[in-house]
C-alpha positions in Angstrom: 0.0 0.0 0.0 2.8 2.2 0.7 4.3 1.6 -2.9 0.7 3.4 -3.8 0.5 7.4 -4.4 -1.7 9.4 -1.8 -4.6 9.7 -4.1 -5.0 5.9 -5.2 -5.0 5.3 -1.1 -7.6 7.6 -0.5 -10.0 5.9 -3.3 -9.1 2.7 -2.1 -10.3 3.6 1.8 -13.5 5.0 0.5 -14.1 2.3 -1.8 -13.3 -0.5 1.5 -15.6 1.9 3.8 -18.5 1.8 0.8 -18.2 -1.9 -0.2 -18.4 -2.4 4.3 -21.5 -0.2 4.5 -23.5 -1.8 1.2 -22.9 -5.1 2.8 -24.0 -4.3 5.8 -26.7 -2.5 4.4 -27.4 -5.7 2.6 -27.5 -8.3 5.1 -29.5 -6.0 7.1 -32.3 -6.1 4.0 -31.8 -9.6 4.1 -33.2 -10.2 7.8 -35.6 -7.3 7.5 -37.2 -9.5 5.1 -36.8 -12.8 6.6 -38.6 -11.5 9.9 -40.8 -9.2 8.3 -44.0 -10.7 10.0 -42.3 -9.0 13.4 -40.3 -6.0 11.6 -43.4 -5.1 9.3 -45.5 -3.9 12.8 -42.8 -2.5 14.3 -42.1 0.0 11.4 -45.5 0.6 10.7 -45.8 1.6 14.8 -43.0 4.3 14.2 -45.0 5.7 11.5 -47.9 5.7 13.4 -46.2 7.0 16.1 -44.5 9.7 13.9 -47.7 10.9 13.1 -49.6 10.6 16.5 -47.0 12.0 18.5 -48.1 16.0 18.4 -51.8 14.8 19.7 -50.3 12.8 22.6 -48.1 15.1 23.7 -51.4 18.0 24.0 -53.1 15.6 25.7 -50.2 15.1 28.1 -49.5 19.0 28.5 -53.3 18.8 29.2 -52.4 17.0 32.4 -53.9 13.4 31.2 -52.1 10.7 32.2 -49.6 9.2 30.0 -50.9 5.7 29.5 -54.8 7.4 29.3 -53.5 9.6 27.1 -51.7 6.8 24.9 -55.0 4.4 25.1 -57.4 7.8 24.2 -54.6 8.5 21.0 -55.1 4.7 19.8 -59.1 4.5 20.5 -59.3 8.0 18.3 -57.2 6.2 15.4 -59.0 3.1 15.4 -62.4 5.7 14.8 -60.8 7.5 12.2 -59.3 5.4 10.2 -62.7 3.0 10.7 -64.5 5.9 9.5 -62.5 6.5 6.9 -62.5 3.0 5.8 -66.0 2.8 6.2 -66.5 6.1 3.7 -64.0 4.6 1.3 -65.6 1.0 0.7 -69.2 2.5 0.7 -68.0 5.2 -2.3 -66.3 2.5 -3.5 -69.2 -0.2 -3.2 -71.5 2.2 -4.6 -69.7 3.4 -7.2 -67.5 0.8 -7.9 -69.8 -0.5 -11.2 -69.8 2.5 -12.5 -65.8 2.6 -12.3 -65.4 -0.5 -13.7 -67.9 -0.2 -16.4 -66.2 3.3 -17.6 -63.0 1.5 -17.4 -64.2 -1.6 -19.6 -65.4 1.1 -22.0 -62.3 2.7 -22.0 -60.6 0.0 -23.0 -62.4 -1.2 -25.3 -62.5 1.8 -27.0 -58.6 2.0 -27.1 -58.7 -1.5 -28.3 -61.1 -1.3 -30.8 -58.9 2.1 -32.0 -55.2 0.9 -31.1 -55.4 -2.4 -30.2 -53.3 -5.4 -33.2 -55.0 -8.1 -34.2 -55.9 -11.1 -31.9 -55.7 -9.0 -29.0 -59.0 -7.5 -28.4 -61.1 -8.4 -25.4 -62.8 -10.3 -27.0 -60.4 -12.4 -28.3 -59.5 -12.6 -24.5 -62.6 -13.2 -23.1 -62.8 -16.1 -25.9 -59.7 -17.5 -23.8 -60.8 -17.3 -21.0 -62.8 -20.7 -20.2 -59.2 -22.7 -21.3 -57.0 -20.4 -19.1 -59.7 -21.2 -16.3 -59.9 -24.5 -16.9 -55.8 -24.8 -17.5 -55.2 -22.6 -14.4 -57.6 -24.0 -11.8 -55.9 -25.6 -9.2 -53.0 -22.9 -9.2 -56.6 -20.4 -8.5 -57.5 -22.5 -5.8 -54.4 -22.5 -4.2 -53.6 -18.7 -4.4 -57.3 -18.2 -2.5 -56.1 -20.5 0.0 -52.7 -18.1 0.4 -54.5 -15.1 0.1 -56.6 -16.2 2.9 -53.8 -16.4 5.2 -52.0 -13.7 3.6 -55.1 -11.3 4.9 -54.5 -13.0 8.3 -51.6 -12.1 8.7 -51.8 -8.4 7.2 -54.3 -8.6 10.5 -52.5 -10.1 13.2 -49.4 -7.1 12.3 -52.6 -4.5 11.9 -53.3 -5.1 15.5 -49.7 -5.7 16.5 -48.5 -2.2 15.0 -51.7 -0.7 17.0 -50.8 -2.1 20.7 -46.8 -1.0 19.5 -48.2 2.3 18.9 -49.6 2.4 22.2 -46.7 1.1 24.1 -44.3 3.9 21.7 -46.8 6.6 22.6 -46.9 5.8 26.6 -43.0 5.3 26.7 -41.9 8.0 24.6 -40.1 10.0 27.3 -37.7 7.3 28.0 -36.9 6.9 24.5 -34.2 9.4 25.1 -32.8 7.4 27.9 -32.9 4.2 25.9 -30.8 5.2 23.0 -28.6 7.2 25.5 -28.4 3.8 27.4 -27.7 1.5 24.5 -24.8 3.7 23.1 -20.9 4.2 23.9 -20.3 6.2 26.4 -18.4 8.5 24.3 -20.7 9.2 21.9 -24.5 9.4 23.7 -24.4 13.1 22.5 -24.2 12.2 18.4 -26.3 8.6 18.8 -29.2 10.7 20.6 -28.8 14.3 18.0 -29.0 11.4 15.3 -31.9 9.8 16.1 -33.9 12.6 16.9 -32.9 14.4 13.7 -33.7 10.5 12.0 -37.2 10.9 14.2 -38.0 14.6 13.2 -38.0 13.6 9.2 -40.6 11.0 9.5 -42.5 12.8 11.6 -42.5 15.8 9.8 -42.9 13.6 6.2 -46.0 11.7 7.6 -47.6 15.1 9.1 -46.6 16.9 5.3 -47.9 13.5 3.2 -50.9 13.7 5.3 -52.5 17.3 4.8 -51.0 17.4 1.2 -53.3 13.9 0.3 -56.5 15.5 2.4 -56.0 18.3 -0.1 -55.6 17.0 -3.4 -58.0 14.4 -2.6 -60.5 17.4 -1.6 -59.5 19.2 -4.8 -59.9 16.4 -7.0 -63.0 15.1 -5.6 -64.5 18.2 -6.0 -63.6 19.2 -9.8 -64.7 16.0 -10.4 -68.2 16.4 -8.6 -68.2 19.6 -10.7 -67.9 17.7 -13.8 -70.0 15.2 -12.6 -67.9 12.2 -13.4 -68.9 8.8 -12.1 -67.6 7.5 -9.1 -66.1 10.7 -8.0 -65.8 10.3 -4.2 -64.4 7.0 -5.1 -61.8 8.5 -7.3 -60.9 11.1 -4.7 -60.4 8.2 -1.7 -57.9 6.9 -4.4 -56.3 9.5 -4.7 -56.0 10.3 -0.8 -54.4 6.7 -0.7 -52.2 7.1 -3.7 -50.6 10.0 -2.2 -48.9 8.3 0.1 -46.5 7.0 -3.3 -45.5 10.2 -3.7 -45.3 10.8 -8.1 -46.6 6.8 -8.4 -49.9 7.2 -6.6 -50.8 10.4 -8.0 -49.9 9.5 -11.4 -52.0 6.1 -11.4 -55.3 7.7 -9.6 -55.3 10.4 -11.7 -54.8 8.3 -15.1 -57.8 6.5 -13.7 -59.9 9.4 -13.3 -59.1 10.6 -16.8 -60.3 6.8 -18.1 -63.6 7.1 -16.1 -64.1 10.8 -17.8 -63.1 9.2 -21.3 -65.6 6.2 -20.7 -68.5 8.4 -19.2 -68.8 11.7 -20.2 -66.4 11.8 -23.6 -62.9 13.7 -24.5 -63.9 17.2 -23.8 -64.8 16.2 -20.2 -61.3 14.1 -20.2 -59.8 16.7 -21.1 -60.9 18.7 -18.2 -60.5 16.2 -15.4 -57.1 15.9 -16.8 -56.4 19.7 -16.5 -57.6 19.3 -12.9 -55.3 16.7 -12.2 -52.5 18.4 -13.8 -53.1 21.8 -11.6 -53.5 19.6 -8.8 -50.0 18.0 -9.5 -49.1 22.0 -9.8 -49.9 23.5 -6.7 -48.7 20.2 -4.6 -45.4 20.7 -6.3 -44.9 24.1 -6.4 -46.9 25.4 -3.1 -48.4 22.5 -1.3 -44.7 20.6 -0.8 -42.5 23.7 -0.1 -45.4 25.3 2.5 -46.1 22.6 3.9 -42.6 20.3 4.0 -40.1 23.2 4.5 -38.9 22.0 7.2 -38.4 18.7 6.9 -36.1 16.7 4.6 -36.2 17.7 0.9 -36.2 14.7 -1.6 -35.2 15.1 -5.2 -38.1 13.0 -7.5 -35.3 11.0 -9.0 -34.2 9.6 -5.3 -38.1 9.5 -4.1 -38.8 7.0 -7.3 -35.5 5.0 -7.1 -37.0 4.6 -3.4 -40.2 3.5 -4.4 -39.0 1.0 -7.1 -36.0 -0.3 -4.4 -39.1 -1.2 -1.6 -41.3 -2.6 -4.3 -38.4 -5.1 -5.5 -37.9 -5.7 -1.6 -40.9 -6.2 0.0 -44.3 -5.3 -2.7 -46.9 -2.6 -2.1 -45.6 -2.2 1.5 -42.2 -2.0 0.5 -43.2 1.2 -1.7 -45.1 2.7 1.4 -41.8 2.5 3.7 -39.5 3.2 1.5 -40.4 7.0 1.0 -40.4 7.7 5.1 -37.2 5.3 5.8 -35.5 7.5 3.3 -36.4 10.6 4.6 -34.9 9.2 7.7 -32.0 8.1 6.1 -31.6 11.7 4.7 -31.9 13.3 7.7 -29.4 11.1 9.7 -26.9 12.3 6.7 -27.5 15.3 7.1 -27.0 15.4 11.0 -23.8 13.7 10.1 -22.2 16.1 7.6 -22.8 19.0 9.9 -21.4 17.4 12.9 -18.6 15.8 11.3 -18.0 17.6 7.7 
């Protein structure tokens, strides 16, 4: 090493420290995804907790007790998010013929337009008893897995919940804990990290939160306006979608356009599409900035290599970590470079 100039040393360090941090990195992936049934609840309780934490802590200022105060936080999610899941299926339940029947239309109209021969829908539909028949047992046993899949998306529902509780009660020794489990030496950088780690998923799932409430409110009411089918449904997806930052808003709102197309024609596409686009507008250029200033700026390049690295990982919930986790990540860098850099 010695024989080597200054320069060719120095790449060679960074290159050992990188190639030791990926690794790491990597193996940690690895058993994330191994024992996601018990990591899964456990992220999803930060996030919850991330977002819970300013009503909790009124609620303590208020003199409550802790614990009450914790168990009053979890009881008003549970009504919230049951409303809200309640309001979304019924929309979607009610309205859900009509979104599939403008969709159908849709594509048959594209088909019947764009579509090569042999690949119509009805050339597909004509398939479709030999694909049944050829495919059955492999059916069967994916509703047999999707039956235990949903029970376990369940059991780590209510597991996340009772962590939230436990994260919410405890949340003033959390200080103490990390001080606890770190070198004596360095308590001070462990603790400035984690709280700076902390702060960007909080302030991400607060931001992500009021921007989806109002696009979803904009949305939902342009398209109530142009009285498109389904349009409360529409705007629920798009309150979900939001939470894939770029992905979510670019899939609900291609959907919305669809229903317009099917229903009501290209001039009314047209229009929803305009709304979607100055949607997309004012959450770019106002709502994110306003509202997300203080927290950890993403560029879109590193929020969609994020969103395509969790899909690859771990599916749909895979793209809703990965956003937040790199926010976190982001922040921790950025605690290190002005500590250290």
């Amino acid at each position: 090493m010695q024989l080597l100039p200054e320069p060719v040393r120095r790449v060679a360090a960074w290159c050992a420290v990188v190639l030791l941090v990926a690794g790491v990195a990597y193996v940690g992936v690895r058993l994330c995804v191994e024992f996601r049934t018990a990591v899964t609840p456990v992220l999803l309780a930060l996030l919850g907790t991330a977002l819970l934490g300013p009503l909790h802590r009124r609620l303590v200022k208020a003199r409550v007790n802790r614990s009450v105060a914790a168990g009053l936080t979890c009881v008003a999610v549970v009504a919230v998010v049951g409303g809200a899941v309640y309001i979304v299926v019924a929309a979607l339940v009610e309205t859900g013929d009509q979104i599939i029947a403008s969709l159908r239309n849709a594509a048959q109209d594209l088909a019947s337009h764009f579509g090569a021969a042999g690949t119509s829908l009805d050339d597909l539909a004509a398939n479709a008893k030999e694909l049944l028949s050829r495919f059955g047992g492999t059916a069967a046993s994916n509703v047999i897995s999707g039956v235990s899949v949903v029970g376990e998306a369940i059991a780590m529902a209510v597991l996340a919940l009772f962590l939230v509780f436990f994260f919410l009660r405890d949340s003033h020794r959390a200080v103490h804990t990390v001080r606890a489990l770190s070198p004596r030496a360095g308590a001070d950088t462990v603790e400035a990290i984690a709280r700076r780690a902390f702060e960007a998923v909080e302030g991400f799932m607060r931001g992500t939160t009021l921007i989806a409430l109002i696009d979803a409110v904009c949305i939902t009411a342009g398209l109530l306006i142009l009285d498109v089918p389904g349009a409360v449904g529409l705007g629920a997806l798009v309150f979900v979608g939001a939470y894939l930052p770029y992905l979510g808003a670019f899939v609900s709102g291609a959907v919305a356009v669809l229903v317009a197309l099917a229903d009501r024609g290209a001039v009314i596409a047209l229009w929803t599409l305009g709304i979607v686009l100055a949607v997309q507008v004012l959450e770019g250029h106002v709502l994110m900035p306003a509202i997300q200033s203080r927290t950890v700026q993403m560029h879109p390049a590193v929020v969609m290599v994020a969103i395509t690295a969790g899909a690859s990982v771990a599916g749909v919930l895979g793209m809703l970590l990965a956003v937040p986790l790199t926010a976190a990540a982001f922040g921790v860098v950025h605690e290190v470079r002005e500590r250290f850099v």
